[in-house]
Each structure stands twice: as C-alpha cells, then as structure tokens.
C-alpha positions as CSV (number, residue, x, y, z in Angstrom):
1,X,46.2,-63.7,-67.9
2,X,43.9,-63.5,-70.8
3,X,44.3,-63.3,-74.8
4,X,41.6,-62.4,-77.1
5,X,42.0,-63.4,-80.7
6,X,39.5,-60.7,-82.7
7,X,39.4,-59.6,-86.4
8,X,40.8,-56.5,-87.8
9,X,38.4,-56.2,-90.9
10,X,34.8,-57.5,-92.0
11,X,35.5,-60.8,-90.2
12,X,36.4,-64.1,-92.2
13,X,40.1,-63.7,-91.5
14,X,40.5,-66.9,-89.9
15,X,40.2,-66.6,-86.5
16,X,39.3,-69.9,-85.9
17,X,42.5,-71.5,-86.8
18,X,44.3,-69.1,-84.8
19,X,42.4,-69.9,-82.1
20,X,42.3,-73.7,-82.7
21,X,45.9,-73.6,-82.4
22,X,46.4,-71.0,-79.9
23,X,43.9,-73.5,-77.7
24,X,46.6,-76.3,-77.6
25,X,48.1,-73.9,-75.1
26,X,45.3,-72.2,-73.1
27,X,43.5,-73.4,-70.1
28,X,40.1,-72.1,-71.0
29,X,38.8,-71.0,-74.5
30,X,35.5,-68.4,-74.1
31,X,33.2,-66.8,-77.1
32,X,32.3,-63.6,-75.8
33,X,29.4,-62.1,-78.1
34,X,27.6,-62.9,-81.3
35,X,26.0,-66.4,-82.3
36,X,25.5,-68.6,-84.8
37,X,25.2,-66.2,-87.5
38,X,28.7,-66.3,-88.6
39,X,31.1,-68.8,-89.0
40,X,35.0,-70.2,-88.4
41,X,36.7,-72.8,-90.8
42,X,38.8,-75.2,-88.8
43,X,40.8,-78.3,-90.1
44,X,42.9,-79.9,-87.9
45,X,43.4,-83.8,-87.3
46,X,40.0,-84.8,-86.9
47,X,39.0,-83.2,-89.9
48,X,37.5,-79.8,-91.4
49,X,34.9,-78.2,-89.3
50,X,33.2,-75.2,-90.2
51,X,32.4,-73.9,-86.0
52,X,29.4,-71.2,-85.7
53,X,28.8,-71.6,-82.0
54,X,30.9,-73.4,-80.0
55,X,34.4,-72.2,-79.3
56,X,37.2,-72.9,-81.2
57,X,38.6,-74.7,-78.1
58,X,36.9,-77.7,-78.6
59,X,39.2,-79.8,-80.2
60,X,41.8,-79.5,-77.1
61,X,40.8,-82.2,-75.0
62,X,42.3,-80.3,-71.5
63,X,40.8,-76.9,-72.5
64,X,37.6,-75.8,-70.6
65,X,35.4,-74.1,-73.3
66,X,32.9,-71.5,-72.0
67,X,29.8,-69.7,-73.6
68,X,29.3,-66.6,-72.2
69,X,27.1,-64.1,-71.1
70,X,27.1,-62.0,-74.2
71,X,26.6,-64.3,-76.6
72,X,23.5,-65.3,-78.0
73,X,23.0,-68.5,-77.3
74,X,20.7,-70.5,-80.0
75,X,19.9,-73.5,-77.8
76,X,19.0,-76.3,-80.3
77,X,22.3,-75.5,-82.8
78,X,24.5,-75.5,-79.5
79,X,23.3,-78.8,-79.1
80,X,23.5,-79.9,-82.4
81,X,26.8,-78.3,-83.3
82,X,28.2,-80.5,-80.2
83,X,26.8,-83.8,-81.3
84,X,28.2,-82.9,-85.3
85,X,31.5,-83.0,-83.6
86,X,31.6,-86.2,-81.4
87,X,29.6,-87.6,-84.9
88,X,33.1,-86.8,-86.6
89,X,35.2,-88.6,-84.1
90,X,35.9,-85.5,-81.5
91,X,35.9,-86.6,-78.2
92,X,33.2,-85.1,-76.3
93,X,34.7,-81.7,-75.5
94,X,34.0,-80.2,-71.8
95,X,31.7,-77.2,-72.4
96,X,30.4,-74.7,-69.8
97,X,27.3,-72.1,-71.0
98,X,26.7,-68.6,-68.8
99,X,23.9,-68.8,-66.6
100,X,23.5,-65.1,-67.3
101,X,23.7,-65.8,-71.3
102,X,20.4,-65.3,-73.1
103,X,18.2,-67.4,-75.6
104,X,17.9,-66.7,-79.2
105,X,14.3,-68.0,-79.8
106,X,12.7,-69.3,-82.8
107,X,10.8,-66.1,-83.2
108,X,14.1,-64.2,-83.3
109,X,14.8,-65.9,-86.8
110,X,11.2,-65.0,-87.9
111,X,11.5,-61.7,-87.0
112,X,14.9,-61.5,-88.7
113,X,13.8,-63.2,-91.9
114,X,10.7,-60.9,-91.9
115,X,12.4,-57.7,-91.9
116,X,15.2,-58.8,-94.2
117,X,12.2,-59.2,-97.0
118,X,10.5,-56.1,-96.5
119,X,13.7,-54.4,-97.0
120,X,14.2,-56.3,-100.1
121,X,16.9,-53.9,-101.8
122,X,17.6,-52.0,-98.8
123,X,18.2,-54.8,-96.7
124,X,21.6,-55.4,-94.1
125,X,22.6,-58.4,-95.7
126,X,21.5,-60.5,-92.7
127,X,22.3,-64.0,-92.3
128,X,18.9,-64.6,-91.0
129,X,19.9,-65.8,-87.6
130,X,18.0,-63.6,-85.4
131,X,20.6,-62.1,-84.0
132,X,19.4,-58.1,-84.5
133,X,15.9,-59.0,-82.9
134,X,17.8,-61.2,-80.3
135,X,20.1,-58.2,-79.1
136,X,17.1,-55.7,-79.6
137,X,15.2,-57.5,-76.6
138,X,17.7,-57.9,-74.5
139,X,18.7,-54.2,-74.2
140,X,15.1,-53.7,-74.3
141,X,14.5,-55.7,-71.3
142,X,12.6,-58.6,-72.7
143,X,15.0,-61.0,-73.3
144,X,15.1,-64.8,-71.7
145,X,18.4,-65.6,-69.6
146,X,19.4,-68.8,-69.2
147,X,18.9,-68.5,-65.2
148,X,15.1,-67.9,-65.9
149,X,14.4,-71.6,-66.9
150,X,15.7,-72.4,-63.6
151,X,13.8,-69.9,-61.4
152,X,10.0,-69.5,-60.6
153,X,7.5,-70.8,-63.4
154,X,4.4,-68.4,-62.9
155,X,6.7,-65.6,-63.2
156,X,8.1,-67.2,-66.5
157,X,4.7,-67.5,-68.4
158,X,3.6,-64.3,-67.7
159,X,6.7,-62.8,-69.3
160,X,6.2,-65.0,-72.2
161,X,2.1,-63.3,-72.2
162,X,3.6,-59.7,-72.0
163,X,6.4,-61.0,-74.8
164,X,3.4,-62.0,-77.1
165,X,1.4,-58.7,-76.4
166,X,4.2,-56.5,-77.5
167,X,5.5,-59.2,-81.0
168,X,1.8,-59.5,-82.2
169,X,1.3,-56.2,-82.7
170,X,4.6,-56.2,-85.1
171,X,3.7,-59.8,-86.7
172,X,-0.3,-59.1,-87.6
173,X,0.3,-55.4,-88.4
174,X,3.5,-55.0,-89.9
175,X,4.5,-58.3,-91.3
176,X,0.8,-59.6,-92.0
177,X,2.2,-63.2,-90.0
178,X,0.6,-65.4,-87.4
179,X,0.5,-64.5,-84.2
180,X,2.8,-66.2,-81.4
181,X,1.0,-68.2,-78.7
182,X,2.6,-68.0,-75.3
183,X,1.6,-71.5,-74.1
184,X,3.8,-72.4,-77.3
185,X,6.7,-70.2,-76.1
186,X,6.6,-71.3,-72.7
187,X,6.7,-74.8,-73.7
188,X,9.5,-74.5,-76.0
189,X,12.1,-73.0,-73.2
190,X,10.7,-76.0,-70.7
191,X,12.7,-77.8,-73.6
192,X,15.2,-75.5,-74.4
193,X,16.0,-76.2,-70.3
194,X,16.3,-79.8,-70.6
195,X,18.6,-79.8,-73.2
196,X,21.3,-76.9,-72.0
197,X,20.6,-78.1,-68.1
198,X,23.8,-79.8,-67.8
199,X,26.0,-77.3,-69.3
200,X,24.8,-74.4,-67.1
201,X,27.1,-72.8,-65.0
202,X,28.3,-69.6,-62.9
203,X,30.9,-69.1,-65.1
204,X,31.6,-65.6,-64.0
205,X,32.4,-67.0,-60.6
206,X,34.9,-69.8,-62.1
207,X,36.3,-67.5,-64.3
208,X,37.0,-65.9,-61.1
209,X,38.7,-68.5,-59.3
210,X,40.4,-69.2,-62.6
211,X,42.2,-66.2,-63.1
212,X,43.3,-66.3,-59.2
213,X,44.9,-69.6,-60.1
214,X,46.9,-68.4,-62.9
215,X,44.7,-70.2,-65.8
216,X,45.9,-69.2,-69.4
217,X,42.7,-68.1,-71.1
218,X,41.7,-67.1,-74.5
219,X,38.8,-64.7,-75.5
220,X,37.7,-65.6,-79.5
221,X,35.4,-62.8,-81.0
222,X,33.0,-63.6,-83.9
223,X,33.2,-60.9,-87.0
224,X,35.5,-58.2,-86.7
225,X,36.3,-54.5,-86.1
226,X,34.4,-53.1,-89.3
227,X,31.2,-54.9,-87.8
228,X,31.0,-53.0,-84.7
229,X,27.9,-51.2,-84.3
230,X,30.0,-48.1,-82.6
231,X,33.3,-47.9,-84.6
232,X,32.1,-50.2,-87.8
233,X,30.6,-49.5,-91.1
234,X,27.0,-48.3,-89.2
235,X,24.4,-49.3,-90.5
236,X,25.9,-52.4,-92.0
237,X,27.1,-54.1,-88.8
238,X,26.6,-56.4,-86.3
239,X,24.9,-56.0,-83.2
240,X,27.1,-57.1,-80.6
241,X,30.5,-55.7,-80.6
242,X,33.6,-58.1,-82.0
243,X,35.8,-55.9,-79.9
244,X,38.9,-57.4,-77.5
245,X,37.4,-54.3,-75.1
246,X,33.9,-55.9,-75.1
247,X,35.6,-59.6,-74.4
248,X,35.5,-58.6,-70.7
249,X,31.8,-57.9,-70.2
250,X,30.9,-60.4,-73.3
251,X,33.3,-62.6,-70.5
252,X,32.7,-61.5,-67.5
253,X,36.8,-60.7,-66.4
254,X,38.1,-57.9,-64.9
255,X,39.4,-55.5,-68.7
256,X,43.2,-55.3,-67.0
257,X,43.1,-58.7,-67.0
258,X,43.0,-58.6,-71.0
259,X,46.8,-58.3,-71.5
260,X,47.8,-59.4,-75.1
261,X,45.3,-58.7,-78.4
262,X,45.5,-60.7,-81.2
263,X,44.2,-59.4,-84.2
264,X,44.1,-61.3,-87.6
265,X,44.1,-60.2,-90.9
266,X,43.6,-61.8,-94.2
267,X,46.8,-61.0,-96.6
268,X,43.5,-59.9,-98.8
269,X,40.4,-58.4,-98.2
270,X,37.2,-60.2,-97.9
271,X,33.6,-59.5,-96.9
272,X,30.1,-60.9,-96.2
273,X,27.0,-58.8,-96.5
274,X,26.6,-55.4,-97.8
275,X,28.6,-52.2,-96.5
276,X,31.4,-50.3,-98.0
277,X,34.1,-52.3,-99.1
278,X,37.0,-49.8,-100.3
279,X,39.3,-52.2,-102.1
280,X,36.6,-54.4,-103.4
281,X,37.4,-55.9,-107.1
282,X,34.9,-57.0,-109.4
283,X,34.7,-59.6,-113.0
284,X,37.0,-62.1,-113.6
285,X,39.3,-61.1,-111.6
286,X,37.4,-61.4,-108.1
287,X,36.2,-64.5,-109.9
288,X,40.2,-66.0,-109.8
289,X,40.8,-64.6,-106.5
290,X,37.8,-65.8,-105.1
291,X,38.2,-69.8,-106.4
292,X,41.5,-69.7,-105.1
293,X,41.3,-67.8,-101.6
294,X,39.9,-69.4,-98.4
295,X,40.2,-73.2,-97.8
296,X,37.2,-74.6,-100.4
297,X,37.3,-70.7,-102.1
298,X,35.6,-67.8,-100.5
299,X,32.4,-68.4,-99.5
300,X,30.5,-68.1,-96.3
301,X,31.0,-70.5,-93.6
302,X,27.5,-70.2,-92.4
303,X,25.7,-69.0,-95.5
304,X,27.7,-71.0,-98.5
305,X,27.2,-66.8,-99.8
306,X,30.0,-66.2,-102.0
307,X,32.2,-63.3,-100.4
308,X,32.9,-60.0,-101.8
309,X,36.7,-59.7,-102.3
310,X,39.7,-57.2,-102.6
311,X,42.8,-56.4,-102.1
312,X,44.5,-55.9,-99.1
313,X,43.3,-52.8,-97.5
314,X,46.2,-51.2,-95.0
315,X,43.7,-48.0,-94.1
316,X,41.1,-50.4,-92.8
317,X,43.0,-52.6,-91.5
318,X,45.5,-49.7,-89.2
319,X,42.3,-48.7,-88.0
320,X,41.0,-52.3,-86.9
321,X,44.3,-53.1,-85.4
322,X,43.9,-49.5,-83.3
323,X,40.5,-49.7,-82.2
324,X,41.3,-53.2,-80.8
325,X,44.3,-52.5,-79.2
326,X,46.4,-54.8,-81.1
327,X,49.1,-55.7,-79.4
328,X,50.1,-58.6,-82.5
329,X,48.9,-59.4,-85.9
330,X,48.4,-62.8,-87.4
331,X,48.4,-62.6,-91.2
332,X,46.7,-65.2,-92.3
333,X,45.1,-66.9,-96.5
334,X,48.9,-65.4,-98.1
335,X,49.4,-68.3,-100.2
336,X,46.6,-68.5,-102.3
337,X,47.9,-65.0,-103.7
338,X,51.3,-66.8,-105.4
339,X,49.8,-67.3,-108.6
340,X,50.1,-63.3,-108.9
341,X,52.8,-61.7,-110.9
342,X,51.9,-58.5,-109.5
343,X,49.9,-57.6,-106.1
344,X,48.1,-54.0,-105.7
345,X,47.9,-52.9,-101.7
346,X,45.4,-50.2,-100.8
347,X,47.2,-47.6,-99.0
348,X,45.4,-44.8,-98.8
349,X,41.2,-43.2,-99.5
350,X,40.7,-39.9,-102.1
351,X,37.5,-38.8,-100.9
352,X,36.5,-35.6,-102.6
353,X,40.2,-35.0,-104.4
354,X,42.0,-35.4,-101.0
355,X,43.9,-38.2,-99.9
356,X,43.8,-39.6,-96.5
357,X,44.9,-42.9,-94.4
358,X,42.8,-42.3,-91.9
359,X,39.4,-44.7,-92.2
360,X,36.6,-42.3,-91.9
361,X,32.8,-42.7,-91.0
362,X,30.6,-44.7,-93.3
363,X,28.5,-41.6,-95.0
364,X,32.6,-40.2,-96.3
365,X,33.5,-43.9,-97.1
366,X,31.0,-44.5,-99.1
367,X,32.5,-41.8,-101.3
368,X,35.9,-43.3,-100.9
369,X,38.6,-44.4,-103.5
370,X,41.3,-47.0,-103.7
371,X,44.6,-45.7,-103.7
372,X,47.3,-48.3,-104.6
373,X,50.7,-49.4,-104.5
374,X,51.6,-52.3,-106.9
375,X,54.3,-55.0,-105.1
376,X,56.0,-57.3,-107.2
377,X,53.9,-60.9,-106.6
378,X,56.2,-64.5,-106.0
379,X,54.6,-66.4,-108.5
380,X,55.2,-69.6,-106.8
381,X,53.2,-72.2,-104.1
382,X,54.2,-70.6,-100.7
383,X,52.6,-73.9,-98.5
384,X,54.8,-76.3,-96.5
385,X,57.5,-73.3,-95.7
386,X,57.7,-73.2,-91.8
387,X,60.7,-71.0,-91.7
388,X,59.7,-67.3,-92.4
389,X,63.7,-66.5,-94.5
390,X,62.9,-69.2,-96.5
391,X,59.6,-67.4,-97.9
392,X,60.7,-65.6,-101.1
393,X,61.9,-62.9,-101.3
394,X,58.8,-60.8,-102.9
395,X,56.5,-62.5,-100.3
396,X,58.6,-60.8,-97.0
397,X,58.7,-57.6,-98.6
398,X,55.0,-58.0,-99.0
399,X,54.5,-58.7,-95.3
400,X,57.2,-55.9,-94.4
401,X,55.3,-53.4,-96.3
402,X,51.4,-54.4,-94.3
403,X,53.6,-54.2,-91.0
404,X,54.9,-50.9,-91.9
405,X,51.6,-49.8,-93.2
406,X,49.6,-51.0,-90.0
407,X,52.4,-50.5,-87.2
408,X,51.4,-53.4,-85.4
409,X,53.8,-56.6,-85.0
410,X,53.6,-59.5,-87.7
411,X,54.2,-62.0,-85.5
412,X,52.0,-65.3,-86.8
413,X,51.8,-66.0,-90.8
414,X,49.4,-68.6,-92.4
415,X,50.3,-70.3,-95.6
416,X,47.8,-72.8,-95.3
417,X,44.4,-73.8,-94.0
418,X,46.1,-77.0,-91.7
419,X,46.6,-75.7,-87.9
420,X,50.4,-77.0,-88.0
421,X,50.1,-74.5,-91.6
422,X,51.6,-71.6,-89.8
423,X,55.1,-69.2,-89.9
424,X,56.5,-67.9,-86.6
425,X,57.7,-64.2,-87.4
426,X,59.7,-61.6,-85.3
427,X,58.8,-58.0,-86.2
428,X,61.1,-55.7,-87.8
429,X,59.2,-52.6,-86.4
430,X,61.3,-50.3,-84.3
C-alpha cells in the first residue's frame, strides 16, 4: 500500500510537514523525482529544518527513507544535508539511495548558471541547480547512474572523454567558458563513489519485497502540478514530473499499488520563479501577506527568493487536484490569513470576455483574468484549535467553499507551521 503526498499548485504548499507527520506512521518514506533545487520547511521537535534532498522521513527513527531512481541525486549536498541533521541533534536516520538514480554533476550547475545569464530577461527563473542540464542528459543518454561507479573503470573514462567532446563544444562556443577536462570528471565521481558507497542499494528489489510484506509507504513529490513539464505552465516548469502518476517509475512500484493521493494546497496562492500566476497580487498588499504567510514569511526555502503571492486560486487548484488523482486534500498556511476582514477567492478565468473554470494552456493563461468572490475573513489568531467546529465560523465556510470549488475531500487542515499544528476534518462533499 502506498501514499503519495504531491502539490496541487506551483509547489511551496507544505508538503513537507505533511509528510513529516504522515512519516510517524509509514514504514518507508521515498522522493521520487527532482533534487535539490527546491525546498520543504519542517519544524518538529528537533527543531526547524528547511529539507531539499533527503526525504521528509528522516526524522522517524523506524522509517526507512529511500532516494530513488528518478531523482537527481546531487552527491555532495546528499551528504551534507545528512550530516546538518545529526549536527542538530537528529539521530542518524537510515537512508537507502537507488542504484539506478543518476548524478547531478558539478557541470550541471555551470551549465544551468550559464544559460540562466544569457537569457537574462527571458530566463526560467532557475534556481541554478542543474537540474534542466541534469534531466537533459539523462534522456539524452549521457547521464552517470549511480551503478556506473561500481562497474568497469575503462568503460567509465571513456564516457567521461565522449561527455567532454560533446559539453566543450557548448562551453568554448556558446558560453565563451573553460573547457571540462575528463581526467577531472573522472576523478570527481571516484569521489562521489566513496562518499554515497554505503547508501547504495537495489531498492527496486526491496521495495519489492516490501510491498509483498504489507509495508506502509509514502511517495513525497518536490514542486507541484503547475510545474509539470506535460500538464504545467510549459515553458516555465520543471523538468521532472511532481506527479503521484510519475511516483511509480520516479519509485520503481507497480502504479496500482499507488492507492490514496494526497494533494496539498496552500489556503493562498504562492509561487517561485516566473510563469503565469492568475491570482497573483501586487504593492503593499502582497507586501502584508507575504511577511505574514509561510513559517519565517514567504520566501524560498532553497533560494531565500521572496515568493510571488495571491489569493487562493480554486481553477488552478481543481485542475491540480484532477491531474493528480487526488483522492484527499490537505489545506495547509490558513492562519496567517486571520488578520483579514475580508478574503477574495479566484473562482473562475475571463479570457477574451468569456468566463471559464476550466485551467487552460499557458499561451490562453497568459491572457487570463481573476474572477473573484469576496468571503467574509475571521479576523482572529486561528493557531492552537485542534478541533475543526471550534474554528470560527467565517473560517469553515471558507474551507467549505475551496471543497466545493475543487471537489476533492478536505480532510487535513494546517493552522500552524508545528507538525502536531494540524485539524482532522470529515468532508461534507456528497
């Protein structure tokens, strides 16, 4: 049995204390794609952790936590990330990393940098991680798995020769840089193998025999729907898919073994990068909203960027919830909105006079419209509730309405950073 907790949106929705918390009752906790280039705030008892590429599982001392083989695996910030934590008091946690995964190198960040400045104006709004030029080579062929610094050495350096004969062209001529030196390359995964050797595993075959044993697993996704380079806001996505559907290759389980889909959503909208953001406000008031969302405000877990924010967007968010298969939604960041009197939702797009609630592709959304409906705010400090009728009165109408707009059960409400910070709902859908 398997649960993957994905984002409905942009990402930043809090995924990783859902998952944190889920993880106290899971068996195995596995990130399925991305890498270090986006981040999830956790604070729990040890203390606040912003996580970029371990799983969130890692605080759960009996949970086996797995890298998989679609992430991309960044070898020397896996290894630091792990020794921040036991740095902060977390007991070592136990950690297993694909032996099929493949390894973000150091010119994958140069590359990415690179490109990012000869965009200038027209860049993606990278974070600079490598992660397009990462997943680039490995469809292309010419990525490094994690098996290869295990198998036959000659072989090895002539793939880093043939890697250099096809990146120098691209460095000298395009980006007028210094060419890479395969001696260099090749000695930089000899110590990329030392340091991930003892974490290497077949986890495809344990995840096997795990699932034949009845193991409760969780699947955490990085980003979120509007990030996928198929259904997202294309061009300005990701390049691995934050999809629950993707969690089984990303994985490696069986899809029907994929049985409940947690998608969260922020009780606002918020957003890293460039792309069409809808709902997106602007001035003083993003300025309030923005000090007061989030845990520390909103700003980027791995970039300290400040985020783009808005309000609650139920188009976007129906279609995240559909094109994950949501089968519940945890609605997360509502009580920084009490100081509100009054709270506009998005409900619907006018593109070109015509009203739709359908989300549409990016070249009609970028033409797109806010249309609102105004609810009446709470105007109070929602934090330290636990029981979801003693929320006011205001603030359940507010979740009613985003469950009748997105048609997916409320079933998990944050009003608060903390993991224990959390509402346990029943839907009223019919």
């Amino acid at each position: 049995m398997a649960r993957a907790i994905v984002g409905a949106n942009w990402g930043d929705e809090g995924k990783g204390k859902i998952t944190d918390m889920l993880a106290q009752e899971s068996d195995i906790v596995i990130r399925f794609q991305g890498g270090s280039n986006a981040g999830h705030t956790i604070i729990n008892n040890y203390g606040r952790f912003a996580m970029h590429l371990l799983p969130s599982g890692v605080f759960s001392q009996h949970t086996v936590n797995i890298i998989g083989n679609g992430v991309a695996l960044n070898i020397p910030y896996f290894i630091k990330e792990l020794n921040s934590l036991t740095e902060q008091g977390v007991p070592k946690p136990n950690i297993m990393v694909s032996d099929r995964a493949q390894i973000l190198m150091p010119y994958h960040v140069a590359l990415d940098t690179y490109e990012e400045e000869r965009l200038a104006g027209k860049s993606f709004g990278s974070t600079r991680s490598g992660i397009a030029p990462f997943y680039s080579d490995k469809y292309a062929k010419i990525g490094f798995q994690v098996s290869e610094l295990f198998g036959d050495m000659d072989e090895l350096k002539e793939k880093c020769e043939r890697i250099c004969t096809l990146k120098n062209v691209m460095l000298v001529h395009l980006y007028h840089k210094d060419p890479l030196n395969a001696d260099e390359i090749f000695n930089t995964l000899m110590e990329y193998k030392e340091m991930i050797a003892p974490y290497v595993a077949d986890t495809g075959l344990y995840l096997h025999q795990a699932i034949k044993e009845g193991k409760k697993i969780l699947l955490e996704g990085q980003l979120g729907t509007l990030k996928d380079p198929d259904h997202g806001i294309y061009p300005m996505v990701t390049s691995s898919s934050p999809l629950a559907a993707y969690g089984a290759i990303g994985a490696g389980i069986p899809p029907y073994e994929i049985n409940e889909i947690t998608t969260v959503a922020k009780a606002y909208s918020s957003a890293v990068g460039a792309g069409a953001f809808v709902s997106e406000i602007f001035g003083e008031e993003a300025d309030e909203l923005r000090k007061r969302g989030g845990d520390k405000g909103e700003f980027g877990a791995t970039t300290g960027r400040p985020r783009r924010v808005g309000w609650f967007d139920a188009v976007a968010t129906r279609y995240g919830c559909r094109v994950q298969g949501a089968t519940s939604v945890a609605l997360t960041v509502l009580d920084p909105l009490g100081y509100l009197k009054e709270i506009p939702m998005c409900v619907g797009y006018e593109i070109d006079g015509v009203v739709t609630k359908d989300f549409p592709t990016t070249q009609k959304l970028e033409k797109a419209k806010p249309v609102y409906k105004v609810l009446p705010g709470w105007n109070c400090d929602i934090r330290g509730i636990r029981n979801y009728e003693d929320l006011p009165e205001a603030c359940r109408n507010y979740i009613d309405t985003i469950e009748q707009e997105i048609q997916v059960p409320i079933t998990l409400v944050s009003n608060g950073p903390g993991r224990e910070e959390i509402i346990h709902r029943e839907s009223k859908l019919k």
